[in-house]
MDTraj code that builds the backbone (N, CA, C; nanometers):
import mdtraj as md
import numpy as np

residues = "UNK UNK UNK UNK UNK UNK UNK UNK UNK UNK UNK UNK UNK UNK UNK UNK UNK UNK UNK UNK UNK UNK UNK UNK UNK UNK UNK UNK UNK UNK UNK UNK UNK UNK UNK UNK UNK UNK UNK UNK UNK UNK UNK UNK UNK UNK UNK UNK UNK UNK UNK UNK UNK UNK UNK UNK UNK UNK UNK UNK UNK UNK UNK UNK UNK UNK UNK UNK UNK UNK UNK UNK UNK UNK UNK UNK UNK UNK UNK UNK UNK UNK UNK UNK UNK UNK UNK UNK UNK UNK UNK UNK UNK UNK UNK UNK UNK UNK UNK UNK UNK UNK UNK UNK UNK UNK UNK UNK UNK UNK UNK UNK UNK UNK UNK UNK UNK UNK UNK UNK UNK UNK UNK UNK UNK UNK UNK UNK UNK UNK UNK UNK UNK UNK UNK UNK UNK UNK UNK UNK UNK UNK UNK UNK UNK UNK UNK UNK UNK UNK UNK UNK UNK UNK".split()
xyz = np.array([
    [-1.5981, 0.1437, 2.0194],
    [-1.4597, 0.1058, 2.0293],
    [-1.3971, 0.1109, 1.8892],
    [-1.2769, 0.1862, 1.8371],
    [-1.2278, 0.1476, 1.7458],
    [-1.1608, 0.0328, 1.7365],
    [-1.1684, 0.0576, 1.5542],
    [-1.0369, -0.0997, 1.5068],
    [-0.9546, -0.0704, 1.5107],
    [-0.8290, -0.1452, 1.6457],
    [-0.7078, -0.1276, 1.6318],
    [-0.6827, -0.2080, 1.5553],
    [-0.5589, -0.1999, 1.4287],
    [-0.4879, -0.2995, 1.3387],
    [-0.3596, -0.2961, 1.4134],
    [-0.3576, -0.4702, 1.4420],
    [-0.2479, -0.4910, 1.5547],
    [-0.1432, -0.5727, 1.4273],
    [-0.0348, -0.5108, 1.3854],
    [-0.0121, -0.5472, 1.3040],
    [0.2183, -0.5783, 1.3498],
    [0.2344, -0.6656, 1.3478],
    [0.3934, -0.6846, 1.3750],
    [0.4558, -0.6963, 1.2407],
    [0.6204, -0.6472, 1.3073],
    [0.7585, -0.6709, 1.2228],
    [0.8389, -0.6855, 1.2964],
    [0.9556, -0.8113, 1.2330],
    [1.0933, -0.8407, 1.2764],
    [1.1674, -0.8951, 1.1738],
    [1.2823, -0.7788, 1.2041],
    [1.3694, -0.8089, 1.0794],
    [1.4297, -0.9407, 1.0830],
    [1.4268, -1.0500, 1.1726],
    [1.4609, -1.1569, 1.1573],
    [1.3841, -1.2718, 1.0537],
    [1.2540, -1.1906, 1.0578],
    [1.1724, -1.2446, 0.9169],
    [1.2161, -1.1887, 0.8040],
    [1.3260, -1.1173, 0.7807],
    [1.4135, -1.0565, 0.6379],
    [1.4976, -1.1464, 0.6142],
    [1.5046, -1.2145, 0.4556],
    [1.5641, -1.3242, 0.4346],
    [1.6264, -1.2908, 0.2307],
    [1.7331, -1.3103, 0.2595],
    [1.7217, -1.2572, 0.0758],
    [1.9256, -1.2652, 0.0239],
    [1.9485, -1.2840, -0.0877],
    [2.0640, -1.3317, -0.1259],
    [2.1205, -1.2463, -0.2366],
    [2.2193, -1.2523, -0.2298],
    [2.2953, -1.1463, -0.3593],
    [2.4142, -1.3169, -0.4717],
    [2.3552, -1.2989, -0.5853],
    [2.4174, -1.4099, -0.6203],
    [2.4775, -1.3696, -0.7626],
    [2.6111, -1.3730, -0.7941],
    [2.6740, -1.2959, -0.9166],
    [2.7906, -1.4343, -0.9530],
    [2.8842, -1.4430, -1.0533],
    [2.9903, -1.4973, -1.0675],
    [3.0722, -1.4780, -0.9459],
    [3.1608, -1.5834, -0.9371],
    [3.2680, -1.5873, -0.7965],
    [3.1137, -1.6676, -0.6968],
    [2.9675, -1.6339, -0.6839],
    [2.9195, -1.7134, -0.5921],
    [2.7948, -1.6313, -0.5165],
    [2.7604, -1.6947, -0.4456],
    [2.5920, -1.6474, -0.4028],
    [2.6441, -1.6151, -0.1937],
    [2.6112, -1.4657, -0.1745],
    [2.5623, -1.4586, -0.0431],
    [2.4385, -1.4553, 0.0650],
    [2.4105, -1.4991, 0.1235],
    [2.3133, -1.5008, 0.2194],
    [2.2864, -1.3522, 0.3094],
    [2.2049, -1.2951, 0.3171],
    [2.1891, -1.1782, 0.3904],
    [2.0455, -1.1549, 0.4290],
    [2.0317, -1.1046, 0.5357],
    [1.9372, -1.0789, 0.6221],
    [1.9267, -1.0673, 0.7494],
    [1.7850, -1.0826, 0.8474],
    [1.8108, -1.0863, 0.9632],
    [1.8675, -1.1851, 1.0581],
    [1.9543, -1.2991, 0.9756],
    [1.9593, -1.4165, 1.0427],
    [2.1342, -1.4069, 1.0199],
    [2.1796, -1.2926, 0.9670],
    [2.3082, -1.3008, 0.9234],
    [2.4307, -1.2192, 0.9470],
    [2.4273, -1.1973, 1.0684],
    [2.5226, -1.0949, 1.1073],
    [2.4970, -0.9518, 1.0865],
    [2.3680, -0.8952, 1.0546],
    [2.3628, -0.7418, 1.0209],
    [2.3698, -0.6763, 1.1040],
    [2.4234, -0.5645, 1.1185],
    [2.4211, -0.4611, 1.2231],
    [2.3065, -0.3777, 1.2720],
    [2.2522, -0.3076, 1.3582],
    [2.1189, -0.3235, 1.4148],
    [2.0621, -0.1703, 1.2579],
    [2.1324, -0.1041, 1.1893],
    [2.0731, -0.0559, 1.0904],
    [2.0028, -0.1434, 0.9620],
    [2.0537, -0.2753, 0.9531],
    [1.9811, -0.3837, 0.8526],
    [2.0236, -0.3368, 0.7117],
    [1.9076, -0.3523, 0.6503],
    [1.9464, -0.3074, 0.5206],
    [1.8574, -0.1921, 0.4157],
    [1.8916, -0.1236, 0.3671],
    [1.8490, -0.0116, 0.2851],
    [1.8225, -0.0490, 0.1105],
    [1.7098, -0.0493, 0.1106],
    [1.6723, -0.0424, -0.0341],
    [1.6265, 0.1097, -0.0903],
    [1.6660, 0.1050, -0.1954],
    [1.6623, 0.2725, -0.2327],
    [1.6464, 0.2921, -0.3956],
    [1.5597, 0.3741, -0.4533],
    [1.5637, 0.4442, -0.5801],
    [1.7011, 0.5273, -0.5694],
    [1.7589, 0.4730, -0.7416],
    [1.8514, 0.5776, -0.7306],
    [1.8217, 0.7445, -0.8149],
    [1.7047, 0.6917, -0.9040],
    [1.6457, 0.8261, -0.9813],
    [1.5107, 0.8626, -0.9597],
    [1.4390, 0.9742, -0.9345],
    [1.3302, 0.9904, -0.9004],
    [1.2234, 0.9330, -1.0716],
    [1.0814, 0.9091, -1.0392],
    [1.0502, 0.8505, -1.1352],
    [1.0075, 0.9345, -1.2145],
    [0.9389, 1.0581, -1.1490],
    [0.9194, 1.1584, -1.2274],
    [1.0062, 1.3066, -1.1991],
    [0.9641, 1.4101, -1.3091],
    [0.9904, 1.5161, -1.2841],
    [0.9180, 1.6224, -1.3876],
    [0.9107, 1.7112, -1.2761],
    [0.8223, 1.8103, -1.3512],
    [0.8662, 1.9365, -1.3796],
    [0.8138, 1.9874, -1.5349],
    [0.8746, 2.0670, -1.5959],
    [0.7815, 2.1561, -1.5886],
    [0.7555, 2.2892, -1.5687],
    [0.7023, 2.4090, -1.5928],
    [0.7234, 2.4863, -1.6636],
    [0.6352, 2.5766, -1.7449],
    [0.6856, 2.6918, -1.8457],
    [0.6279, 2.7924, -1.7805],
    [0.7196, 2.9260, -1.8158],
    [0.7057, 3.0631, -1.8151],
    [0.5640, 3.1064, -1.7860],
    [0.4876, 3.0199, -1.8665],
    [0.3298, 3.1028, -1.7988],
    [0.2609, 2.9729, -1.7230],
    [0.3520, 2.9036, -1.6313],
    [0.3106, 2.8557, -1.5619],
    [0.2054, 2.7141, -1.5676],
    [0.2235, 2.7134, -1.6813],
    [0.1820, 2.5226, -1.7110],
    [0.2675, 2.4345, -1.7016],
    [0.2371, 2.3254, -1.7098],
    [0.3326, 2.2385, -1.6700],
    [0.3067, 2.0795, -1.6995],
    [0.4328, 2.0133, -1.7059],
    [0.3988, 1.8658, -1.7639],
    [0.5226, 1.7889, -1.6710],
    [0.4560, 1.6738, -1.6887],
    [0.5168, 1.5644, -1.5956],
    [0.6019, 1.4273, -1.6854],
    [0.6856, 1.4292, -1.6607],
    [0.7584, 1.3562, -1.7362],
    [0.8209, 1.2172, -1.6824],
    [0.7677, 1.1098, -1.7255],
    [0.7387, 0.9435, -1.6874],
    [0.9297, 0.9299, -1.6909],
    [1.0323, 0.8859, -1.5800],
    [1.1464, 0.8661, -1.6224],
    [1.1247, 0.6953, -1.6022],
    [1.1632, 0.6142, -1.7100],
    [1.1398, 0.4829, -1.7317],
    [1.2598, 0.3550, -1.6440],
    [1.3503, 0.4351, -1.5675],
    [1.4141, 0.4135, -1.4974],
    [1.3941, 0.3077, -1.3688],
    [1.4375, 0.2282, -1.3631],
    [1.4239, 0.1100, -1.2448],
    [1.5484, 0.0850, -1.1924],
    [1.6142, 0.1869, -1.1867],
    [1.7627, 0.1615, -1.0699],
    [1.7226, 0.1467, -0.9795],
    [1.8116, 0.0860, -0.8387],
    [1.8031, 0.0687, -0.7037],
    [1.9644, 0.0204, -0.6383],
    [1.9447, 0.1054, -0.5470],
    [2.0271, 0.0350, -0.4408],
    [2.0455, -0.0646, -0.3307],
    [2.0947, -0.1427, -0.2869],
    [2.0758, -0.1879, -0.2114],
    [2.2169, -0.1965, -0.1011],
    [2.1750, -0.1432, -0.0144],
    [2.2889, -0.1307, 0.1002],
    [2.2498, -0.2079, 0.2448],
    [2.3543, -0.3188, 0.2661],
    [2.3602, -0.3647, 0.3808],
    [2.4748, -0.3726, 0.4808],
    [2.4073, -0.3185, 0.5941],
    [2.4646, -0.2807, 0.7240],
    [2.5536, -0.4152, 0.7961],
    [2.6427, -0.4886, 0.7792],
    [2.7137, -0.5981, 0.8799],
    [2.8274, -0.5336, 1.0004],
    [2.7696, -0.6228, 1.0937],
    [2.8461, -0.6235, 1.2338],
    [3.0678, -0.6025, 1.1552],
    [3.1336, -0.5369, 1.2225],
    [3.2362, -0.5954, 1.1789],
    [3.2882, -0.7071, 1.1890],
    [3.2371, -0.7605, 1.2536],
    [3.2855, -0.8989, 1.3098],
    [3.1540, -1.0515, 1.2162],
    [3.1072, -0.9735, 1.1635],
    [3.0277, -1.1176, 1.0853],
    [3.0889, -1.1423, 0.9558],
    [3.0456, -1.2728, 0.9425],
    [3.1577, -1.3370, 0.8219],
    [3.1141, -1.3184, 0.7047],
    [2.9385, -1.2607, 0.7108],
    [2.9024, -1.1942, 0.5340],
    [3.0577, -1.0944, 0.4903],
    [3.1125, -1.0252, 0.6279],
    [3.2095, -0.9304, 0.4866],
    [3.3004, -0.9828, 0.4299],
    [3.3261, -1.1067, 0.4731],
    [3.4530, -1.1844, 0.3359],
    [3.4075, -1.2435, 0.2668],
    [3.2739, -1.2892, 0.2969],
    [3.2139, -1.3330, 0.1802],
    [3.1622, -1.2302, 0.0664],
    [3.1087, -1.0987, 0.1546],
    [3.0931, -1.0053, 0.0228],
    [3.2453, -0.9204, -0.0338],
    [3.3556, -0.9599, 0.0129],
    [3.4885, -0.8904, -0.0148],
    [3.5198, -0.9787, -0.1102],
    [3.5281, -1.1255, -0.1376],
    [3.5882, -1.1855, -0.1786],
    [3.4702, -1.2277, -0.3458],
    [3.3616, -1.2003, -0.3137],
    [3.2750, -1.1725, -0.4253],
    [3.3293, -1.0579, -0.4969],
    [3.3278, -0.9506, -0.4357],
    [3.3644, -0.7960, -0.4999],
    [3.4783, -0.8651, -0.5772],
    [3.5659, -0.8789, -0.5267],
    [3.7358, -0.8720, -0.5755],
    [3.7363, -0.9712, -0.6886],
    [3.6472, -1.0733, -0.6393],
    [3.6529, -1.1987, -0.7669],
    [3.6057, -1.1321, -0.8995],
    [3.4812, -1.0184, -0.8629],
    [3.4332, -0.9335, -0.9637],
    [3.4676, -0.8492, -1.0094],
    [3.5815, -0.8142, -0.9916],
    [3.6259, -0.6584, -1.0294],
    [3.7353, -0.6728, -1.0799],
    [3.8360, -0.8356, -1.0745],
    [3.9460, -0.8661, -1.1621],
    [3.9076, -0.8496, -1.3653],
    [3.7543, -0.8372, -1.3583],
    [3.8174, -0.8145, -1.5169],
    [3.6066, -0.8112, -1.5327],
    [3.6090, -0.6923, -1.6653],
    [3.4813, -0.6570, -1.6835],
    [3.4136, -0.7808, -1.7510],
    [3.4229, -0.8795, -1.7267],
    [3.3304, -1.0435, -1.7622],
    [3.2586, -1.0714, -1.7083],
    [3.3182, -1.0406, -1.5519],
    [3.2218, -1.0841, -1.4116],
    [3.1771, -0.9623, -1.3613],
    [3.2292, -0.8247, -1.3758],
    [3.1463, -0.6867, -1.3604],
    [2.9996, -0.6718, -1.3735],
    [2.8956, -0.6305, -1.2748],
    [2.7727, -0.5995, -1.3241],
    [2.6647, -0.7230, -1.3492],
    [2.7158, -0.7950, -1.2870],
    [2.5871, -0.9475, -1.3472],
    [2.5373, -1.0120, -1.2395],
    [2.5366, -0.9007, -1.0794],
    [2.4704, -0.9676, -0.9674],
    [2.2994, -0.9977, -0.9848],
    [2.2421, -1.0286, -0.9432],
    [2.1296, -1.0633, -0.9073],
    [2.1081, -1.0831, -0.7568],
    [1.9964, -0.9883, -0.7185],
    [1.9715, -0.9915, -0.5431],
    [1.8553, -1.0329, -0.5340],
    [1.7991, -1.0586, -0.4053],
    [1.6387, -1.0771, -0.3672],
    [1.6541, -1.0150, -0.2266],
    [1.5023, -0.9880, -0.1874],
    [1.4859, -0.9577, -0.0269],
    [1.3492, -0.9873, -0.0416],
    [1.3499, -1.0496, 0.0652],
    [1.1887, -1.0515, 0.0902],
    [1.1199, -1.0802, 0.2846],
    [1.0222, -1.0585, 0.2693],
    [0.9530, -1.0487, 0.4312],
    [0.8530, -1.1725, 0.4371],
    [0.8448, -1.2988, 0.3720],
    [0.7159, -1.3372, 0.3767],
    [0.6452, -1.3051, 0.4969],
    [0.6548, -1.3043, 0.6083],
    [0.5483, -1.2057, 0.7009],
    [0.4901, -1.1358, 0.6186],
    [0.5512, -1.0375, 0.6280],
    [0.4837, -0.8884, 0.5671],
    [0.4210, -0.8926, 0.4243],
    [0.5113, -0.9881, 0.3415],
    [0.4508, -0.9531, 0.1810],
    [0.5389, -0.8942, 0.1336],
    [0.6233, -0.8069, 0.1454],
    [0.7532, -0.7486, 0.0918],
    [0.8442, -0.8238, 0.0189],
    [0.8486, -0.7940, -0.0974],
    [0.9465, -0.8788, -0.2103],
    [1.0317, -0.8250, -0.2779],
    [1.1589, -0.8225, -0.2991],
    [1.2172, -0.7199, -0.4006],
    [1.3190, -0.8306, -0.4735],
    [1.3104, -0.7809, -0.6059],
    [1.3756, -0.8690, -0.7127],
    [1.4981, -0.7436, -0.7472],
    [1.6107, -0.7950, -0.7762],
    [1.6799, -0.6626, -0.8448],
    [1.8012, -0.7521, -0.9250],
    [1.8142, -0.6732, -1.0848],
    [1.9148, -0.7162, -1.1612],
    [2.0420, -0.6358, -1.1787],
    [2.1173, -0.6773, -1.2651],
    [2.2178, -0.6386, -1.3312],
    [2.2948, -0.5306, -1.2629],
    [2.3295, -0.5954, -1.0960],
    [2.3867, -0.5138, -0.9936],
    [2.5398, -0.4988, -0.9961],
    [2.6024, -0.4145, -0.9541],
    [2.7960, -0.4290, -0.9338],
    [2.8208, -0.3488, -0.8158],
    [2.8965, -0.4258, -0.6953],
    [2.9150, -0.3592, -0.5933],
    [2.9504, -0.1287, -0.6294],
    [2.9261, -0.0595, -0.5370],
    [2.9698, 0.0381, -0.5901],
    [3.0671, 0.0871, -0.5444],
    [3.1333, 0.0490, -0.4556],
    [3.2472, 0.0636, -0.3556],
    [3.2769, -0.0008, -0.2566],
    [3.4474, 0.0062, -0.2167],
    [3.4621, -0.1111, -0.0978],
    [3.3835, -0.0168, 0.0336],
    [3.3619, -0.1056, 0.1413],
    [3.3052, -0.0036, 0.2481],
    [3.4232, 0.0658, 0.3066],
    [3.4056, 0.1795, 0.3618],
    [3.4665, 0.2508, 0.4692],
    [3.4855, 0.1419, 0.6366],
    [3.5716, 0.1024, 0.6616],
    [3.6310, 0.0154, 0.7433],
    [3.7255, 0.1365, 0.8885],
    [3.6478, 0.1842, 0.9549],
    [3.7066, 0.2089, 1.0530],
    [3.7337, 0.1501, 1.1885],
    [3.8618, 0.2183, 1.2138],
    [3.9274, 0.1210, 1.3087],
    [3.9412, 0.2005, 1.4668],
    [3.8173, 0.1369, 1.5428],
    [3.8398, 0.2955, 1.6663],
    [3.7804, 0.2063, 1.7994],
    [3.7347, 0.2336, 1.9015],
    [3.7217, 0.2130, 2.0505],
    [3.6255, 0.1301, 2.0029],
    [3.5083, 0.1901, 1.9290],
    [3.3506, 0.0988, 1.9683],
    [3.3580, 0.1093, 1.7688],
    [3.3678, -0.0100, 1.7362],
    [3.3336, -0.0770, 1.6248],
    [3.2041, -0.0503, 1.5376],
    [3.2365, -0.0222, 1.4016],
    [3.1168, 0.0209, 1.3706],
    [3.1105, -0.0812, 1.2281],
    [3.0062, -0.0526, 1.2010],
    [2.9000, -0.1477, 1.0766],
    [3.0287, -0.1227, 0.9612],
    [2.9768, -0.2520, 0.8696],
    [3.0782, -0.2226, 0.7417],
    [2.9711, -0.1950, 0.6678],
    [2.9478, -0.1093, 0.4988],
    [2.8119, -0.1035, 0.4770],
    [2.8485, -0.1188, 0.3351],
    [2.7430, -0.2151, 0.2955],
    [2.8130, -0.2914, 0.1151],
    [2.7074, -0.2258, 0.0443],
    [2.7159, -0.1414, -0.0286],
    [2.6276, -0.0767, -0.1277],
    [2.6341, -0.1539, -0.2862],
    [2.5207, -0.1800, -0.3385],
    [2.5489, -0.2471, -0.4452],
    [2.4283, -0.1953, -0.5270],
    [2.4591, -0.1495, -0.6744],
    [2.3787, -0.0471, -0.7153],
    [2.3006, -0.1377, -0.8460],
    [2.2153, -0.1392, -0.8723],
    [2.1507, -0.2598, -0.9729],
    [2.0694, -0.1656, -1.1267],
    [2.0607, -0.2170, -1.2075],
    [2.0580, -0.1520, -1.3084],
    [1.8543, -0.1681, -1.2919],
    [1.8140, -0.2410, -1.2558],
    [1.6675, -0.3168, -1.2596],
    [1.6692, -0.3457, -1.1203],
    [1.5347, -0.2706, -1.0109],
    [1.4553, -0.3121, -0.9205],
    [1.3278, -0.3553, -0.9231],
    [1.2653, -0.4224, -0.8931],
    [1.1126, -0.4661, -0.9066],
    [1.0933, -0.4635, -0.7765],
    [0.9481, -0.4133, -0.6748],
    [0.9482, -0.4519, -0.5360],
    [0.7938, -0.4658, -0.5437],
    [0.7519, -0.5166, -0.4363],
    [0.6062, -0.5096, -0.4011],
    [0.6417, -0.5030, -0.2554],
    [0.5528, -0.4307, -0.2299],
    [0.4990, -0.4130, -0.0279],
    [0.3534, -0.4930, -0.0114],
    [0.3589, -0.5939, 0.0573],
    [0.2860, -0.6580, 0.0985],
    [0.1853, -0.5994, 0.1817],
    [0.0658, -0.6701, 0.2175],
    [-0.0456, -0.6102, 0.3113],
    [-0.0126, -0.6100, 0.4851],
    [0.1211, -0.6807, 0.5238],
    [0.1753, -0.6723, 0.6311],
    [0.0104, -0.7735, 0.6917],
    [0.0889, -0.8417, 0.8183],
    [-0.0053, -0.9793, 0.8730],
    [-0.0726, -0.8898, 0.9983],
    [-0.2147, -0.9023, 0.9975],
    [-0.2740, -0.8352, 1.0980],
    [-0.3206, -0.9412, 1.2045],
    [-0.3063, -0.9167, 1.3088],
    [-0.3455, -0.9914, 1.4349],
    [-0.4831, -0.9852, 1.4918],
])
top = md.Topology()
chain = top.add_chain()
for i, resn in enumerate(residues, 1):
    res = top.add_residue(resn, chain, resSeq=i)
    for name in ("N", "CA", "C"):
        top.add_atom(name, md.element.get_by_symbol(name[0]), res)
traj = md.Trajectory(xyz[None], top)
């Protein structure tokens, strides 16, 4: 008989906060997200590789720890005035620009992500039509740190 690894996830075990001047939001699976959740992302690859003419080649370490972080809300949940009214508080003058601090984490799973020196990167696209769609807050951070956990086996 093999070992099945019976192993679960629910994003309602996703729990994590974006906290800058103007004030701290709550986000996760307990918070109005839309059924896409949320997207963590490299914004630069870490490496890249260079080749020469006769075909050698070297790999080049980019020391880079950007990340994104984009979350998906219902239109109708109240994270987006709370993340509208963060943005706007932040974007009246470059003092409060750029000095978010986020977290996400799974304790289930082990999944942790730390990220600094974030500034929203745009308001979302807000359309207005029959069947309602997600507002999506992208916020781009100068510093990500993450770990992936061993996920809980049953």
């Amino acid at each position: 008989m093999p070992n099945l690894i019976l192993a679960t996830y629910s994003f309602a075990d996703v729990f994590g906060a974006i906290t800058g001047p103007g004030g701290s939001v709550a986000i996760g699976g307990q918070n109005g997200n839309d059924e896409g959740g949320i997207t963590i992302e490299a914004i630069e690859d870490i490496n890249r590789l260079v080749t020469g003419a006769d075909g050698s080649g070297m790999h080049v370490l980019n020391p880079t720890r950007s990340g994104r972080l984009t979350i998906r809300a219902l239109k109708t949940s109240p994270i987006n005035v709370q993340l509208m009214n963060l943005q706007n508080y932040q974007r009246s003058t470059s003092l409060r620009h750029g000095r978010n601090v986020a977290t996400v984490t799974n304790p289930v799973t082990g999944d942790s992500y730390a990220f600094e020196g974030g500034a929203f990167e745009r308001v979302p696209n807000n359309t207005f039509a029959k069947d309602a769609t997600a507002l999506d807050w992208a916020i781009v951070f100068i510093a990500m740190y993450q770990t992936l956990g061993a996920g809980v086996s049953v």
